[in-house]
N, CA, C and O of each residue as an XYZ file, in Angstrom:
320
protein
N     108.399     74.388    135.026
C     108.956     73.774    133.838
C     108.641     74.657    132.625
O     107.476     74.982    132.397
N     109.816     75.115    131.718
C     109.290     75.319    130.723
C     109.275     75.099    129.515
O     110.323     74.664    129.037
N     108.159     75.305    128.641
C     107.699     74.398    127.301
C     108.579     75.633    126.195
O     108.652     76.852    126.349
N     109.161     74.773    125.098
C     109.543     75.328    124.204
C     108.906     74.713    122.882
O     108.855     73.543    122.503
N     108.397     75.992    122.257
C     107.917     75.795    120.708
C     108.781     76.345    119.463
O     109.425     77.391    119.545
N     108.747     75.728    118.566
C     109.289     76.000    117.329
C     108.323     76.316    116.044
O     107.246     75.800    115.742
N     109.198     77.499    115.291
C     108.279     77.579    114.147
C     109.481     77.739    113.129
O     110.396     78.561    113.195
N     109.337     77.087    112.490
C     109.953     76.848    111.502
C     109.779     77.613    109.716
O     109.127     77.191    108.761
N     110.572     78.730    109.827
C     110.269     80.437    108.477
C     111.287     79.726    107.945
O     112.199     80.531    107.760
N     111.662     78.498    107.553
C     112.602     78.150    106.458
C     111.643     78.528    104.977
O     110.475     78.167    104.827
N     112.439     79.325    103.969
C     112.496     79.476    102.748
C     111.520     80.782    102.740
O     111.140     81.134    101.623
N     111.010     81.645    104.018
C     110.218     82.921    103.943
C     111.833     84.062    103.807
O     113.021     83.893    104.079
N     111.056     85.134    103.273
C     111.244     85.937    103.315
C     111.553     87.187    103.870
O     112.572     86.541    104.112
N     111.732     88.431    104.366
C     111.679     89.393    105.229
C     110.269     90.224    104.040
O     110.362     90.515    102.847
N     109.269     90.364    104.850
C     109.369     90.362    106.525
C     108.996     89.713    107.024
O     108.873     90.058    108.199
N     108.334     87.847    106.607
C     107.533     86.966    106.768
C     108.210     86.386    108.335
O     107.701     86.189    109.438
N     109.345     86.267    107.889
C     109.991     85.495    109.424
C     109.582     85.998    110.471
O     109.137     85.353    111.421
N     109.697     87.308    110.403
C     109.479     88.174    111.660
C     107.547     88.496    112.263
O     106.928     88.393    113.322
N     107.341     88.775    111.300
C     105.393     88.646    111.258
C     105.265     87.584    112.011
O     104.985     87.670    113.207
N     105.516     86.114    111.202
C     104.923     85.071    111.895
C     105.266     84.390    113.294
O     104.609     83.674    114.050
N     106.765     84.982    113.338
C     107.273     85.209    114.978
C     106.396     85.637    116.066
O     106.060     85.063    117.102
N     106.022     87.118    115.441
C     105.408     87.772    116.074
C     103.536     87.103    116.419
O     103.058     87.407    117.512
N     102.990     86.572    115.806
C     101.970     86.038    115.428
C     102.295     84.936    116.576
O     101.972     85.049    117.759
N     102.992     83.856    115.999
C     103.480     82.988    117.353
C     103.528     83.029    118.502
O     103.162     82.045    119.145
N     104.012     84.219    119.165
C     104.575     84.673    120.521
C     103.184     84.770    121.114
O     102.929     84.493    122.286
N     102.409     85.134    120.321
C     101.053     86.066    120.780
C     100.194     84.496    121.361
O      99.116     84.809    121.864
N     100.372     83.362    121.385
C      99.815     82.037    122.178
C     101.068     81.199    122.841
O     100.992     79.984    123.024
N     102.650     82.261    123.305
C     103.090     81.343    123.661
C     103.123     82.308    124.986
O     103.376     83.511    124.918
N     102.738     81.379    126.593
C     102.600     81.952    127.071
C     104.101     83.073    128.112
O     105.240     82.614    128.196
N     103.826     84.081    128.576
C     104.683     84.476    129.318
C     105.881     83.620    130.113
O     105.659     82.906    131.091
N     107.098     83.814    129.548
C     108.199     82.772    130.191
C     108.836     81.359    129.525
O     109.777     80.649    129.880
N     107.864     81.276    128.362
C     108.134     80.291    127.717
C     108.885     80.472    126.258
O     108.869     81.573    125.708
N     109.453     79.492    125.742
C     109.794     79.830    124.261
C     109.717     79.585    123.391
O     108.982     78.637    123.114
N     110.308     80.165    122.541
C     109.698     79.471    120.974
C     111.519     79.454    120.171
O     112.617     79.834    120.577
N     111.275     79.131    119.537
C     112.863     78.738    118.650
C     112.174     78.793    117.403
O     111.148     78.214    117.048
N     112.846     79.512    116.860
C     112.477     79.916    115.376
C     113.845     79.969    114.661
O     114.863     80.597    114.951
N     113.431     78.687    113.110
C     114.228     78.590    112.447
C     113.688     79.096    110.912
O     112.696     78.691    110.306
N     114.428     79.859    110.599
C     114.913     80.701    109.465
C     116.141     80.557    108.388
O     117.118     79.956    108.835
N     116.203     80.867    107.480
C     116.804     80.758    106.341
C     117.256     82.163    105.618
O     118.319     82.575    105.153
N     116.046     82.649    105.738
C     116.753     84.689    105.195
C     117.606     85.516    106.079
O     117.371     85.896    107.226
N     118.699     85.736    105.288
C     119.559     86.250    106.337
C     119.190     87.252    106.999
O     119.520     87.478    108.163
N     118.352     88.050    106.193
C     117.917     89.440    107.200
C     117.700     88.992    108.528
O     118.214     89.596    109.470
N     117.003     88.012    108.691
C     116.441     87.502    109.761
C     117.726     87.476    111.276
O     117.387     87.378    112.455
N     118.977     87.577    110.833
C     120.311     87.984    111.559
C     120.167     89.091    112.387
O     120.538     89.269    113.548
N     119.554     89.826    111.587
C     119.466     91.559    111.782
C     118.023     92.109    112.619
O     117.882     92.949    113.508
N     116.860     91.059    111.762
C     115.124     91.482    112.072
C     114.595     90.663    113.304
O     113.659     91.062    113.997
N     115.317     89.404    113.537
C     114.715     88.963    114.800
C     115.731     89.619    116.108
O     115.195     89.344    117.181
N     116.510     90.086    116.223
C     116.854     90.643    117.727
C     116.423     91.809    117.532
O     116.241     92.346    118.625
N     116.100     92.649    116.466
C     115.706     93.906    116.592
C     114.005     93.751    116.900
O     113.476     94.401    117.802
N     113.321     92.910    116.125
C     112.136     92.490    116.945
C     112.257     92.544    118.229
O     111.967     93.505    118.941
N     112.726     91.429    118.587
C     112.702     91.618    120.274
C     113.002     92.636    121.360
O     112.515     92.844    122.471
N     113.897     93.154    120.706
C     114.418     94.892    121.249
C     112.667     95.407    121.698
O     111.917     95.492    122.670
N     112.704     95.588    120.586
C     111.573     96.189    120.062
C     110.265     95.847    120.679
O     109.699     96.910    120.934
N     109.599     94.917    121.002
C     108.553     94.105    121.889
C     108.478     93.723    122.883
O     107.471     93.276    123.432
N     110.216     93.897    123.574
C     110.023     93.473    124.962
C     110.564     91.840    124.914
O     111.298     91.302    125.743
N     110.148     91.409    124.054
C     110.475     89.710    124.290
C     112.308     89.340    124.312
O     113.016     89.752    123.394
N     112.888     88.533    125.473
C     113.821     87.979    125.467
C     114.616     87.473    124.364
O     113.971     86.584    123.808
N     115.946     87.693    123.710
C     116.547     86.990    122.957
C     117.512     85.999    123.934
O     118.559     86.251    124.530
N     116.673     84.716    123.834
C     117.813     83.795    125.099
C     119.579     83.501    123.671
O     120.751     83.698    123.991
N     119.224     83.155    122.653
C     119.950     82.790    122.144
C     120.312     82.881    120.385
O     119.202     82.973    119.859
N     121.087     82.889    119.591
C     121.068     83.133    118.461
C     122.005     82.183    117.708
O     122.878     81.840    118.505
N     122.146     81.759    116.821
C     123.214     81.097    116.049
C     122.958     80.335    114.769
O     122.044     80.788    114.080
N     123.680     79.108    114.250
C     123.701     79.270    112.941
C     123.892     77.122    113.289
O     124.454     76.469    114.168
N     123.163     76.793    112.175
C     122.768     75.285    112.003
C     123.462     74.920    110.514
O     122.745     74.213    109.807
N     124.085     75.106    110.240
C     124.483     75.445    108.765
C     124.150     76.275    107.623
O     124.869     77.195    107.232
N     123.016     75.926    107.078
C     122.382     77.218    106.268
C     121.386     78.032    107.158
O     120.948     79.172    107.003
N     121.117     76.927    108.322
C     119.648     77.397    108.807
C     120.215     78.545    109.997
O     121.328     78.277    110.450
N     119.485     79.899    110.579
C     119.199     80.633    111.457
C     118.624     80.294    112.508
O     117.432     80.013    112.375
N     119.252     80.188    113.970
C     118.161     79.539    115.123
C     117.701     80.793    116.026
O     118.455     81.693    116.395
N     116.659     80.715    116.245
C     117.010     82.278    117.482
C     115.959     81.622    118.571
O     114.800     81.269    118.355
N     116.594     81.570    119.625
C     115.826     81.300    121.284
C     114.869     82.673    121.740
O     115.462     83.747    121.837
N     113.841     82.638    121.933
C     113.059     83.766    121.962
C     111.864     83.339    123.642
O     110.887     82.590    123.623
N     112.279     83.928    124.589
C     111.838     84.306    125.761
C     110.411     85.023    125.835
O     110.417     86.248    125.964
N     109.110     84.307    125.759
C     108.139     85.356    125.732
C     108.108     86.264    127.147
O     108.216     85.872    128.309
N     107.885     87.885    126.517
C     107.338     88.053    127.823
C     105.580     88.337    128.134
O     104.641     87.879    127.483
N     105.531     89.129    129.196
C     104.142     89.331    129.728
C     103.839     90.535    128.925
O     104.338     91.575    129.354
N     102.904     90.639    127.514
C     102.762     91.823    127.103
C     101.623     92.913    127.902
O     101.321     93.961    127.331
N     101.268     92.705    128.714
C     100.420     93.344    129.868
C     100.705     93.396    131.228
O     100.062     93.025    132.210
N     102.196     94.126    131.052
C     102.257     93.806    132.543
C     102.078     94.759    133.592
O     102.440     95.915    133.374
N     101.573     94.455    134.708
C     100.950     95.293    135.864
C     101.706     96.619    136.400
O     101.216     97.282    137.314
């Protein structure tokens, strides 16, 4: 089964969204997710390039009206 967490970067900034993403991921464990909602548009651009970037899954991306959603797949940052 897996657990999904949310963090909620409504009204941050770049590069705050992405930091505290990153900060997040780091107790969510391997396989699980987090959904992070955002408000700065950069955040369009800085959270899949994060993930590029770290290895972590982008399951999903889209738009809530003003708000930014992004589905984020942790992965195993140590893996064998």
């Amino acid at each position: 089964m897996t657990t999904t967490r949310e963090l909620d970067v409504t009204g941050l900034l770049c590069p705050l969204p992405v930091l505290k993403a990153r900060k997040a991921l780091q107790s969510v464990p391997a396989g699980e997710l987090l959904v992070v909602i955002a408000t700065d548009p950069a955040a369009a651009i800085d959270i899949p390039h994060f993930c590029s970037e770290s290895g972590h899954e982008l399951v999903s991306s889209g738009r809530d009206g003003e708000r930014l959603v992004f589905t984020i797949r942790s992965q195993d940052r140590n893996p064998a």
